[in-house]
C-alpha positions, 0 to 999 in steps of 0.5 A: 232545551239544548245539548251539545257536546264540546270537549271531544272533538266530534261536536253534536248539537240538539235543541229541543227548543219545542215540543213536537206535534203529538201525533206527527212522528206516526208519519215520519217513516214515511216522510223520511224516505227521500231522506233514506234514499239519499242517505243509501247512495250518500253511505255508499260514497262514504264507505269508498271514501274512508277506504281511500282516506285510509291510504291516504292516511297511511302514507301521508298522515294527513285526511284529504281535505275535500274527502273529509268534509265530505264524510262530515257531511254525511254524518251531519246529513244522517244525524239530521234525519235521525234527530228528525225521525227515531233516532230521537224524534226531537223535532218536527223542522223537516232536515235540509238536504244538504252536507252543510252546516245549518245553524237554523235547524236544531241539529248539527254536527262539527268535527274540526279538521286534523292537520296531522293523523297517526299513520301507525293507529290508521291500521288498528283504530278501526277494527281492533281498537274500537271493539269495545264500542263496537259492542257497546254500539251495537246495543243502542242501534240494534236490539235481540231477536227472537226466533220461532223455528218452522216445522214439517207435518204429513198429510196423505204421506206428503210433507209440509212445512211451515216457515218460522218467525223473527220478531227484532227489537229495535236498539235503545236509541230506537226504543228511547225515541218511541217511548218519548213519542207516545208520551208526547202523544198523551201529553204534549210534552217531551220527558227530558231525561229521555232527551237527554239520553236520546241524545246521549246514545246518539252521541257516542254512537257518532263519536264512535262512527268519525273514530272508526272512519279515521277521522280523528285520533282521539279515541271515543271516551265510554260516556254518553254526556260530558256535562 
């Protein structure tokens, strides 16, 4: 099974061409870490990056050829790992450690190179107008959190204090992924509605990534699946 998406001009691709191992995905946080790493220092550049393309932007129109395909890289190299690991647990095919387009591994992502961009909207894109997916975004990568406060007690005229405590609940995307996970582990078998909306949340979140980054004009629509 395979999804992809092809009318907005950010393009991911995903097979679920076979179920993963059952018990595999336990151990992927621990297998990731190289991943994690690099995608540390690759996030770093990447931020420098799309400040430098917004200058770029604003008194040129145009995205410096060699800077974007960087940036795309990095998304693709990041939406690689999250296919691997819990953004969607899909696949047990280790990621490539590379910018570059793999028509091999079953994910991938394109985003095709805008010859011209809006000097007007690089000033607002990024922050005033996609705030709604701002919003939106932030429930699928990150989840409440509930908070115990400490508290103080004496003893022999002495005060102690305990530290409170913060359990975090992963986002959907997060959540979508463990829950396929543990169905796997029982049955084999990956739900594909919960494929679907993996993928779906992954999506938009990306889409949502490449706008704010100044990669394209074409603002995200409010849709997880174009089919």
């Amino acid at each position: 099974m395979a999804t992809s998406s092809t009318t907005y001009p950010v393009n991911i691709r995903g097979d679920l061409s076979a179920p993963p191992e059952r018990g595999w995905w336990l151990i992927k946080w621990l297998l990731g870490i190289p991943h994690y790493v690099v995608l540390f220092f690759l996030f770093i550049a990447f931020v420098v990056v799309a400040f430098i393309a917004f200058w770029a932007i604003l008194f040129t129109g145009k995205y410096p050829k060699s800077l974007f395909d960087f940036n795309v890289g990095v998304l693709r190299w990041a939406w690689r790992v999250a296919f691997y690991s819990y953004g969607a647990l899909a696949t047990d095919k280790y990621p490539p450690f590379s910018l570059d387009p793999d028509p091999n591994y079953p994910a991938d992502l394109e985003i095709p190179y805008p010859e011209k961009l809006s000097q007007g909207l690089v000033l607002v894109k990024w922050w005033l107008l996609a705030i709604p997916h701002y919003i939106i975004v932030s429930i699928f990568t990150s989840g409440p959190a509930w908070q115990m406060k400490g508290w103080d007690w004496t003893v022999n005229n002495q005060v102690h204090h305990m530290s409170g405590w913060q359990v975090s609940c992963g986002g959907l995307i997060f959540i979508v992924a463990i829950f396929a996970g543990i169905v796997v582990l029982f049955t084999g078998k990956y739900p594909k509605d919960f494929f679907k909306l993996a993928m779906g949340f992954n999506r938009w979140s990306i889409r949502v990534a490449a706008y704010a980054t100044l990669m394209t004009d074409a603002y995200p629509p409010f849709r997880l699946w174009d089919d």
